[in-house]
NUTIPA-509620 format. One record per residue (C-alpha): residue number from 1; residue in three letters; x, y, z. Coordinates in steps of 0.05 Angstrom, whole numbers. Each point is the difference from the previous one (the first is absolute). Layout:
<recs>
+-----+-----+--------+--------+--------+
|   n | res |     c1 |     c2 |     c3 |
+-----+-----+--------+--------+--------+
| NUM | ALA |      X |      Y |      Z |
...
+-----+-----+--------+--------+--------+
</recs>
This chain:
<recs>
+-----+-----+--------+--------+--------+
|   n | res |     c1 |     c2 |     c3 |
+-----+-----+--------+--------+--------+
|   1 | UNK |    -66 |   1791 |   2573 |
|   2 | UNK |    -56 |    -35 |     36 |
|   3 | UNK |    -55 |     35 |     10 |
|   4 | UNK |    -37 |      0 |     60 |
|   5 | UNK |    -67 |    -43 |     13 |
|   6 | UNK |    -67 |     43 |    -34 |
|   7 | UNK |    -49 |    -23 |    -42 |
|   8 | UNK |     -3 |    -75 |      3 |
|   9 | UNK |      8 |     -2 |     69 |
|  10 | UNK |    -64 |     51 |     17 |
|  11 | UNK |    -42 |    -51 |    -52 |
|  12 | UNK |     25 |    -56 |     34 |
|  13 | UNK |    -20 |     23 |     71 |
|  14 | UNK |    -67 |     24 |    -20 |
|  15 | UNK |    -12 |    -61 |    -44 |
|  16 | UNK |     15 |    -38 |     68 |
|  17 | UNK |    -50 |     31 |     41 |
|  18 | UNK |    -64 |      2 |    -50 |
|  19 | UNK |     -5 |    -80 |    -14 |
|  20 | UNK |     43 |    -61 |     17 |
|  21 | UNK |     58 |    -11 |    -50 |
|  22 | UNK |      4 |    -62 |    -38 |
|  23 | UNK |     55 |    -50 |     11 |
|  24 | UNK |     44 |    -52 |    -28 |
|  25 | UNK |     58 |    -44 |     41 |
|  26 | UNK |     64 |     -4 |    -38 |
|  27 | UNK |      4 |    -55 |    -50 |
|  28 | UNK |    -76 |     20 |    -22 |
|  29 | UNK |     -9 |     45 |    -60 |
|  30 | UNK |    -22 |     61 |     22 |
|  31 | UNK |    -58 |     24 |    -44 |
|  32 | UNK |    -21 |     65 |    -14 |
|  33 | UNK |    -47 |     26 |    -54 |
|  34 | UNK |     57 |     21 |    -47 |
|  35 | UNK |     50 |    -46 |     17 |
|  36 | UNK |     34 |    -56 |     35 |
|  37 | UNK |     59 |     -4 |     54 |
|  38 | UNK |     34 |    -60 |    -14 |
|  39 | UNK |     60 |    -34 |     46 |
|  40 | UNK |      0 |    -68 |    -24 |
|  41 | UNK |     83 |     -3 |    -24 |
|  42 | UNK |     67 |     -7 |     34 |
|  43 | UNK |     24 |     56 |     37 |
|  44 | UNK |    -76 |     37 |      6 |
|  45 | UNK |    -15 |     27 |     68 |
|  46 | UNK |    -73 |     38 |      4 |
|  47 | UNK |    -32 |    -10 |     68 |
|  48 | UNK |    -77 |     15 |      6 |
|  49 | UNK |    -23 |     42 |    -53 |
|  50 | UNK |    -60 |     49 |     14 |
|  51 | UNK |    -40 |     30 |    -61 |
|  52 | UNK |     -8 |     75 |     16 |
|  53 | UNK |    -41 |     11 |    -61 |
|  54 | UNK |      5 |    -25 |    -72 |
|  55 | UNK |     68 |     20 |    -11 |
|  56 | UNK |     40 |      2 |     67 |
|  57 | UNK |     20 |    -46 |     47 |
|  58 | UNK |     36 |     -6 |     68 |
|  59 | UNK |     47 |    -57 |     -1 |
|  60 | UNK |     33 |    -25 |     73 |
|  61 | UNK |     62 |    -15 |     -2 |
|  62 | UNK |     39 |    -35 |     54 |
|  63 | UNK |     59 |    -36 |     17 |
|  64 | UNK |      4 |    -83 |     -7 |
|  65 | UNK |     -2 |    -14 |     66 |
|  66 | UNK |     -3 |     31 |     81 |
|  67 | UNK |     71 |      0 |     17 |
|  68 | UNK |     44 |     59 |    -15 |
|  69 | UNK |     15 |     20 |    -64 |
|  70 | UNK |     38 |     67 |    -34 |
|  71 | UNK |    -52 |     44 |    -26 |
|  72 | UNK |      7 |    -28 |    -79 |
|  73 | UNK |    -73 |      3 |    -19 |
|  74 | UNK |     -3 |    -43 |    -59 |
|  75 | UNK |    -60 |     -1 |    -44 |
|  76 | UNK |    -17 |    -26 |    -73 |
|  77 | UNK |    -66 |     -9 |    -41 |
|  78 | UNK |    -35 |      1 |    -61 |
|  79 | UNK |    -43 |     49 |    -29 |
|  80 | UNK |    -57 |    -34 |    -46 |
|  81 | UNK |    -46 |     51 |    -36 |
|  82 | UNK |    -73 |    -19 |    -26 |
|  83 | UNK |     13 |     56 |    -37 |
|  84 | UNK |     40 |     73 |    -10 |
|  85 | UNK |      3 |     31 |     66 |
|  86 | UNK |     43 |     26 |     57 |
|  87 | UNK |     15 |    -33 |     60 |
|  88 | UNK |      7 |     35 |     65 |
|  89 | UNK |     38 |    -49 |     49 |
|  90 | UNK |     18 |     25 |     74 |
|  91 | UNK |     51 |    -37 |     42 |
|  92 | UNK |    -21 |     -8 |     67 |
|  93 | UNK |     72 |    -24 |     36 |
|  94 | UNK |    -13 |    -47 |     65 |
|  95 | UNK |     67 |     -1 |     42 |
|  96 | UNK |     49 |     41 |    -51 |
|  97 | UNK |      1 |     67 |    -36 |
|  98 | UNK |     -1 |     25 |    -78 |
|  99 | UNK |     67 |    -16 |    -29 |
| 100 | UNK |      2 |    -27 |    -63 |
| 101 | UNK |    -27 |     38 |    -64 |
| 102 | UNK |    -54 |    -46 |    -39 |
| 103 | UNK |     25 |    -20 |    -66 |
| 104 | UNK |    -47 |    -22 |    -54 |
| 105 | UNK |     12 |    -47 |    -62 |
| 106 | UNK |    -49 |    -34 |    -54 |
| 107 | UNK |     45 |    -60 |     -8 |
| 108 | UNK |     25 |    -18 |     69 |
| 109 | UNK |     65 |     10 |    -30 |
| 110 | UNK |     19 |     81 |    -11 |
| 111 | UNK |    -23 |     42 |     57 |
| 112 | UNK |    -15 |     75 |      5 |
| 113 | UNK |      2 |     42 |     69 |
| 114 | UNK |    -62 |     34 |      3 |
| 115 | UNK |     10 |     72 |      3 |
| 116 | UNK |     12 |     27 |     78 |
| 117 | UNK |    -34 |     62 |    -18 |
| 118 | UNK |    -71 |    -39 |    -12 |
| 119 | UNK |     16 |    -36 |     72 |
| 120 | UNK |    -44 |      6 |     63 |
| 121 | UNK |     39 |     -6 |     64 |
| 122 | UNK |    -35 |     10 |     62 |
| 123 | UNK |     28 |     36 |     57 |
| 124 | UNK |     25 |    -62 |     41 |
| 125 | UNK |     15 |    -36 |    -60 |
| 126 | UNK |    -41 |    -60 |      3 |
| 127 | UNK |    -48 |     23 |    -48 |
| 128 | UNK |     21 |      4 |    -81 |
| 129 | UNK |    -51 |     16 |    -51 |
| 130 | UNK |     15 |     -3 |    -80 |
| 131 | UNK |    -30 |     -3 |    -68 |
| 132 | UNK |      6 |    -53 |    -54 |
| 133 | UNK |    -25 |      8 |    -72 |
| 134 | UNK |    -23 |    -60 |    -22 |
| 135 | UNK |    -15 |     14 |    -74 |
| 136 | UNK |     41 |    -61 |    -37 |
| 137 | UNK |    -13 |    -58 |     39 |
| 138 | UNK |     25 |    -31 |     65 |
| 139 | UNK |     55 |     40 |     48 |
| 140 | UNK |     47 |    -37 |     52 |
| 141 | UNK |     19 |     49 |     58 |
| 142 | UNK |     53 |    -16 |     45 |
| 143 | UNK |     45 |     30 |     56 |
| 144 | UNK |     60 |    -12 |    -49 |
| 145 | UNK |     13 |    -47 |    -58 |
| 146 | UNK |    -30 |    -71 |      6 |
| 147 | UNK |     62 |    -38 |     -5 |
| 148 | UNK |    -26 |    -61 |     20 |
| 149 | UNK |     38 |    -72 |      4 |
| 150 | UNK |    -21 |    -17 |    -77 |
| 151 | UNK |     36 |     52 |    -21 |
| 152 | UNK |     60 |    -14 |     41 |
| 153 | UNK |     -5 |    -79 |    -30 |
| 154 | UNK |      8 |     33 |    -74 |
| 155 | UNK |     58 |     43 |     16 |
| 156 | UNK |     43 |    -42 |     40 |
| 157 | UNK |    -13 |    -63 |    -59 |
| 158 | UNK |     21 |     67 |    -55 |
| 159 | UNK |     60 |      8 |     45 |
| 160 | UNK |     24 |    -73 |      5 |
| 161 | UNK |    -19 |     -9 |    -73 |
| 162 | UNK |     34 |     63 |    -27 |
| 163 | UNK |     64 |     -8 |     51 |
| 164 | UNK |     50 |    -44 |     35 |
| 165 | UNK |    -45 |     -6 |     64 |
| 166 | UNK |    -47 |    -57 |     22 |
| 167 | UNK |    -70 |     -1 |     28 |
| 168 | UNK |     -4 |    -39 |     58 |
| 169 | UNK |    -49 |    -17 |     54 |
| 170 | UNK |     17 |     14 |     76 |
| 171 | UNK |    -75 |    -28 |     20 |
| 172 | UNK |    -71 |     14 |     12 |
| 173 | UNK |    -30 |     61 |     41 |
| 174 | UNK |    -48 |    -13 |     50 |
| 175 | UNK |    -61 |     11 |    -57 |
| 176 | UNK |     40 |    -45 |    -34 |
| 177 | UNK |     27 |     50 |    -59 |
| 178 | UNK |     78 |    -26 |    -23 |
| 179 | UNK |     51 |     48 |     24 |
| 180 | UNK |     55 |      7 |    -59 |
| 181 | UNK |     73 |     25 |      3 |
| 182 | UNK |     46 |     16 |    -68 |
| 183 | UNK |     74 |    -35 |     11 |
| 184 | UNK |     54 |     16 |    -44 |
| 185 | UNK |     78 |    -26 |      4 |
| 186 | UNK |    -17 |    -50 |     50 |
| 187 | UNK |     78 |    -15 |      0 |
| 188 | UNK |     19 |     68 |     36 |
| 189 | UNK |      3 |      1 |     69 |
| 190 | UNK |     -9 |     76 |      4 |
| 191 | UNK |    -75 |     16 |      6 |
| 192 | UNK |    -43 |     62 |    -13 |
| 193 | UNK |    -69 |    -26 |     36 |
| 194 | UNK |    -61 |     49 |    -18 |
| 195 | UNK |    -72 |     -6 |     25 |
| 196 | UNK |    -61 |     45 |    -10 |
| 197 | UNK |    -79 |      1 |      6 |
| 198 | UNK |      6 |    -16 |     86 |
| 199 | UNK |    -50 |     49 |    -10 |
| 200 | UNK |    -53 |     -3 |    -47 |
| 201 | UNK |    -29 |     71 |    -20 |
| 202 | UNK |     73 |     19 |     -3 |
| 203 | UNK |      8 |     -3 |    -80 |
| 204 | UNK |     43 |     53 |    -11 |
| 205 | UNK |     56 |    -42 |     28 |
| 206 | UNK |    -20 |    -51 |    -34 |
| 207 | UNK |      5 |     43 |    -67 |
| 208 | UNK |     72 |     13 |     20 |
| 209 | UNK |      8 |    -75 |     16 |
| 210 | UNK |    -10 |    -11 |    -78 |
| 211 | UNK |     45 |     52 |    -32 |
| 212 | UNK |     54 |    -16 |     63 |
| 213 | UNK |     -1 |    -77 |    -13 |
| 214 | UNK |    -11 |     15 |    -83 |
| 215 | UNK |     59 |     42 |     -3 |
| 216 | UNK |     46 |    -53 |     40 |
| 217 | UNK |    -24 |    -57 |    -50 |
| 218 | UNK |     20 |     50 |    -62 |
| 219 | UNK |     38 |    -10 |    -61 |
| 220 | UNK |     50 |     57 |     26 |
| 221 | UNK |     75 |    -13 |      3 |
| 222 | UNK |     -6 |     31 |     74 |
| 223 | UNK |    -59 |    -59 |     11 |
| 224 | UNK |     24 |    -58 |    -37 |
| 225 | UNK |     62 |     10 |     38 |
| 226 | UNK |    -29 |      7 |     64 |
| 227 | UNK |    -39 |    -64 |     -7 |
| 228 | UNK |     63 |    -39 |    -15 |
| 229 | UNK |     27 |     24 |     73 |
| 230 | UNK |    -62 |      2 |     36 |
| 231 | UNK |    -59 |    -50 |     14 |
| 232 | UNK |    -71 |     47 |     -1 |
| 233 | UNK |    -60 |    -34 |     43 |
| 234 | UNK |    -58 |     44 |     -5 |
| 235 | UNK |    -67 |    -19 |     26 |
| 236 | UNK |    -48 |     52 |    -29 |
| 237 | UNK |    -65 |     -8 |     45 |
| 238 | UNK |      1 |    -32 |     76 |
| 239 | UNK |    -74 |      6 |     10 |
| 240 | UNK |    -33 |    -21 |    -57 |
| 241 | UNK |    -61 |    -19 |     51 |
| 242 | UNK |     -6 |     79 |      9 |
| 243 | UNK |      7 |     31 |    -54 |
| 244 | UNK |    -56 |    -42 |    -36 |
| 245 | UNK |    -43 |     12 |     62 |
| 246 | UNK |     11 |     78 |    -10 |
| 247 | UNK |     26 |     -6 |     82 |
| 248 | UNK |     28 |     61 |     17 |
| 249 | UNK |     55 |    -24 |     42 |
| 250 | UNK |      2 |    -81 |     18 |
| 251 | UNK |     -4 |    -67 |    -23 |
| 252 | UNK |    -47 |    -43 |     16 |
| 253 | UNK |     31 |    -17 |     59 |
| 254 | UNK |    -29 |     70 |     28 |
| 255 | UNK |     74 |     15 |      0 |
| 256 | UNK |     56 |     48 |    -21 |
| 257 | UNK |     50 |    -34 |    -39 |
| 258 | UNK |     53 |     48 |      4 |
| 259 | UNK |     -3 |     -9 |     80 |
| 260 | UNK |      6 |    -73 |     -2 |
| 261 | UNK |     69 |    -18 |    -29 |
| 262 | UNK |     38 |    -26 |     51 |
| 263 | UNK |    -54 |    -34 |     39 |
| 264 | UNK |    -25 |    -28 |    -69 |
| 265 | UNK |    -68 |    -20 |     18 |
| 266 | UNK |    -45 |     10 |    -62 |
| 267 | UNK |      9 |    -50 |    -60 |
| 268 | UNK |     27 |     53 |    -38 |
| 269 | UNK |     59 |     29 |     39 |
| 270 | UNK |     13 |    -72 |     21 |
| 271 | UNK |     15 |     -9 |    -78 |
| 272 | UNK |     44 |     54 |     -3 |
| 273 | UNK |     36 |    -21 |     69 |
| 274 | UNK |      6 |    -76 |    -38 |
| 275 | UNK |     32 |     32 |    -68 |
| 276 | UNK |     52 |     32 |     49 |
| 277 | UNK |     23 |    -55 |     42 |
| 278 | UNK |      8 |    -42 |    -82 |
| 279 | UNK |     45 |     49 |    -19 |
| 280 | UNK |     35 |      2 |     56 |
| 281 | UNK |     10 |    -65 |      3 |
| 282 | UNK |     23 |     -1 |    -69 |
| 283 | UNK |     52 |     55 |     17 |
| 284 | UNK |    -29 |     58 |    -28 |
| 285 | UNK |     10 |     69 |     34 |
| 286 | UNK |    -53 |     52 |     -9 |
| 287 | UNK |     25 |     60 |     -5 |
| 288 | UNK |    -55 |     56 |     -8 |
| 289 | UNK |    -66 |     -5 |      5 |
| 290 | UNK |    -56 |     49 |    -17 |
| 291 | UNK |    -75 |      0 |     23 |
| 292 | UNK |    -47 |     42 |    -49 |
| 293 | UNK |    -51 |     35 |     28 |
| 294 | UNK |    -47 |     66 |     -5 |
| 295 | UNK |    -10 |     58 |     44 |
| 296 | UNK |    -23 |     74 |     -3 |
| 297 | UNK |     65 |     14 |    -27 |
| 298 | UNK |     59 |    -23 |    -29 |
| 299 | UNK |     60 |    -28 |     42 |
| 300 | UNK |     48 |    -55 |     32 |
| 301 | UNK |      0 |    -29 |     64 |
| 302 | UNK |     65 |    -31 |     19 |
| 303 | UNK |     53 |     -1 |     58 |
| 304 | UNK |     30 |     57 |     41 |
| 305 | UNK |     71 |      7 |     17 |
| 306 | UNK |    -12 |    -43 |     60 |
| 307 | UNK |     -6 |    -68 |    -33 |
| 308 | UNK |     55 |      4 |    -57 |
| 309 | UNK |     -8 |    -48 |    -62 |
| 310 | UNK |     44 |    -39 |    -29 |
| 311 | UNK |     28 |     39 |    -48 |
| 312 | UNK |     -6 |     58 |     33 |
| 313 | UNK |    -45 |     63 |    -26 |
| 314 | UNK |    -25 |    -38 |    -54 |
| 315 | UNK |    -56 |     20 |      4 |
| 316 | UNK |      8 |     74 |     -3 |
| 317 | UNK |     59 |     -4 |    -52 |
| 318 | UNK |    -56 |    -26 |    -48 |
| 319 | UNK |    -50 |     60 |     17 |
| 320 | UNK |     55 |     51 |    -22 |
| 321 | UNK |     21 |    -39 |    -66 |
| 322 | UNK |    -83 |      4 |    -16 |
| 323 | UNK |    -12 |     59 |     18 |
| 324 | UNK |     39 |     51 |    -45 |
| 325 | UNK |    -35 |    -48 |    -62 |
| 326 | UNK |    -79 |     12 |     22 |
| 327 | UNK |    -50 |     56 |    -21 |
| 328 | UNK |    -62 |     11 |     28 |
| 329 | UNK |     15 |    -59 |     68 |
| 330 | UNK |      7 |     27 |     67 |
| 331 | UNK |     18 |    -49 |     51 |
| 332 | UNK |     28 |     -7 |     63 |
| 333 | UNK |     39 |    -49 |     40 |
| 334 | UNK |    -36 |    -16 |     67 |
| 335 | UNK |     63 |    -33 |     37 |
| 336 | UNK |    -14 |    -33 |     78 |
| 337 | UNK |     17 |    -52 |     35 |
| 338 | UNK |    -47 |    -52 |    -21 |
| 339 | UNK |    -32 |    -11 |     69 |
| 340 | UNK |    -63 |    -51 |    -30 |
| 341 | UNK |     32 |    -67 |    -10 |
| 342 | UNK |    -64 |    -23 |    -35 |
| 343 | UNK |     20 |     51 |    -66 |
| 344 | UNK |     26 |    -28 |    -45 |
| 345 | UNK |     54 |     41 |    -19 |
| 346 | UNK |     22 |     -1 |     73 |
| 347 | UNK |     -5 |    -68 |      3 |
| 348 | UNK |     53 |    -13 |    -62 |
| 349 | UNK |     40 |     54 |     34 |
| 350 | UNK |      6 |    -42 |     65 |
| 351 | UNK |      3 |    -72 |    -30 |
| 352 | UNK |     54 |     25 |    -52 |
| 353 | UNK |     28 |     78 |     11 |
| 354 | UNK |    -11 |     17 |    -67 |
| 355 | UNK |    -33 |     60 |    -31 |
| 356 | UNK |    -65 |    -12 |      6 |
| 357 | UNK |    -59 |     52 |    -23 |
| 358 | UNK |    -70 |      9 |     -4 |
| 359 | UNK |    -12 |     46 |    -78 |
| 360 | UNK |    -63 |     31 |     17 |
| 361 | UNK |    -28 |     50 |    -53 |
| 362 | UNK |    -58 |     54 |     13 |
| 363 | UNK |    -67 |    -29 |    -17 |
| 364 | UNK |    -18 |     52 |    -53 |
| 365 | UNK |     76 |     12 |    -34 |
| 366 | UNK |     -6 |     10 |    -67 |
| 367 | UNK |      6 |    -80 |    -23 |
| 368 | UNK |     42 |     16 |    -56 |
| 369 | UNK |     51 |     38 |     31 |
| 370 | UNK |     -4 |    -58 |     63 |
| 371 | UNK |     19 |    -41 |    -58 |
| 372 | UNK |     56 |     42 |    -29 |
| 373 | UNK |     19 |      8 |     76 |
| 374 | UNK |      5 |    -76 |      1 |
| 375 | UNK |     47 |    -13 |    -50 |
| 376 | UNK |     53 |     50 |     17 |
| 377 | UNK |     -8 |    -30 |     74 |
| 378 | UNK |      8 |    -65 |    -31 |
| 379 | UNK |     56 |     13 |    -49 |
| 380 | UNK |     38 |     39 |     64 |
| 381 | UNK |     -6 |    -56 |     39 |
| 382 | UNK |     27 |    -43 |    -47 |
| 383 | UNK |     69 |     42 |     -7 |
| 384 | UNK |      6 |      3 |     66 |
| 385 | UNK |    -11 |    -69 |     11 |
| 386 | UNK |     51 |    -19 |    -49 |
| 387 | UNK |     47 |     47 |     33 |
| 388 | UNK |      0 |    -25 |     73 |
| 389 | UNK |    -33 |    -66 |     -1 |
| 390 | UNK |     19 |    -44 |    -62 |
| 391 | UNK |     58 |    -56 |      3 |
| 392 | UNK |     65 |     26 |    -23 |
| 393 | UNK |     14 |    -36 |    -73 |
+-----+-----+--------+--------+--------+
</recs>
């Protein structure tokens, strides 16, 4: 449990009142007399950063830009000692709430929740206060997991290496990152077409991209046979612009992607909308396509009764095939109409009638079990695809 704002908050508001506070913008290191907050990498968000005392700072931290945004305040930065100490950090939130729980890592790779019992939260929320040891060197804090688009670059080039898919290049975001997509049996005019990172602090689904789309490109008998039926397009990050800008909802278009398919506006949706209209000139049929995402919990969106896919109940025949097979994942199916034509599950629902879903998974699920989660998910889908979908021999 959280527990409720005390102690650094009183020394903070006292500390305020005696003496002006020293200041640092964002992008400057942020100096105090035992160490140094750093946000000089891709996908750091700090804000200001006022030195309380020695060891504690106030860091702001807003959203990218003035336009609306979900309340997903993102933050990530370093930690740099002058020597052993503790570092007491406090959030100060500017146009969102607490909701994610700070992780820490010493290599930027393996991340550790901080404990919630040794968390701060202030009454309304916008305040959280927390305590890093910082007696072996230099500590990256984050929101979640920095999984950045470097990272991305080395998986997807493992996964065309290791597997029967190709790395290609859809185009350039606006900041001028590439935006890559894995292709496999080009030759099939059946498509699964999979997306995630719209969103960048939402890693979780982003985790469950990587098991879902590692588990399709298996050595299995139920994947290698799959693959020979089905062609798999799966572009792992959309906004590769946000996620190394540590934005908390848009590109740098100051937009929502997952509002703008349809209308296609920003460079990178455009892309998306261009790989599309190929295949369909080329003949190709997609048909399902899944959005990964995060959220507080773990669920699907996808269609109601009222706008029946072709085939029909797809959708929920694959929930009750996964479920009996996973421990430890709740989840529920959020079915509706699809009412925003800018989402883009609702917009693959209306261009094609197919099942179309957005995987979200709970911003603090256990990752491993997320990833166990993902393969049986996966591994369903791919009966079940089989089943219904695949050409009669």
């Amino acid at each position: 449990m959280f527990r409720k704002f005390t102690f650094f908050g009183l020394v903070l508001t006292l500390n305020a009142c005696v003496t002006p506070l020293p200041s640092f913008d964002a992008g400057m290191p942020c100096k105090t007399p035992s160490f140094t907050v750093v946000d000089n990498f891709g996908g750091a968000r700090r804000g200001e950063c006022e030195v309380i005392d020695e060891n504690h700072v106030r860091l702001s931290i807003l959203p990218e830009d003035d336009g609306y945004i979900n309340p997903s305040p993102w933050f990530a930065f370093k930690l740099v000692p002058n020597a052993e100490t503790t570092a007491n950090v406090t959030l100060q939130y500017v146009g969102g709430r607490h909701r994610y729980i700070p992780k820490t890592s010493r290599d930027g790779l393996n991340w550790t929740p901080i404990d919630t019992d040794n968390i701060e939260i202030s009454d309304d929320e916008t305040l959280a206060s927390f305590s890093v040891p910082l007696n072996n060197g230099t500590v990256w804090v984050a929101a979640q997991e920095l999984i950045t688009p470097p990272i991305y670059d080395v998986w997807s080039k493992k996964a065309a290496r290791q597997t029967d898919a190709e790395l290609l290049t859809l185009g350039e975001s606006i900041g001028g990152h590439a935006i890559r997509y894995l292709q496999s049996n080009e030759d099939s005019k059946d498509v699964l077409f999979m997306v995630g990172r719209q969103h960048p602090p939402e890693v979780s689904g982003g985790c469950a991209l990587f098991t879902f789309t590692e588990t399709l490109y298996g050595d299995t008998e139920l994947a290698t046979r799959f693959r020979e039926h089905f062609q798999i397009v799966a572009i792992p990050v959309m906004n590769p612009d946000g996620v190394l800008g540590g934005n908390w909802r848009h590109n740098l278009g100051g937009t929502d992607l997952n509002r703008d398919w349809g209308p296609f506006k920003q460079p990178e949706t455009r892309l998306v909308g261009d790989l599309l209209d190929k295949l369909e000139d080329d003949g190709d049929s997609i048909r399902v396509f899944l959005d990964f995402h995060s959220t507080d919990r773990n669920l699907f969106y996808t269609q109601d009764s009222t706008v029946p896919t072709d085939p029909p109940r797809f959708l929920e025949t694959w929930f009750a095939n996964a479920t009996p097979r996973l421990k430890d994942y709740p989840f529920s199916n959020e079915a509706g109409p699809g009412k925003r034509p800018g989402v883009g599950k609702n917009y693959m629902y209306r261009r094609y009638g197919i099942p179309a879903a957005t995987y979200e998974v709970g911003d603090e699920t256990d990752r491993n079990v997320a990833r166990l989660a993902a393969v049986i998910f996966a591994e369903e889908l791919m009966k079940l695809m089989l089943e219904t979908l695949a050409p009669a021999s």
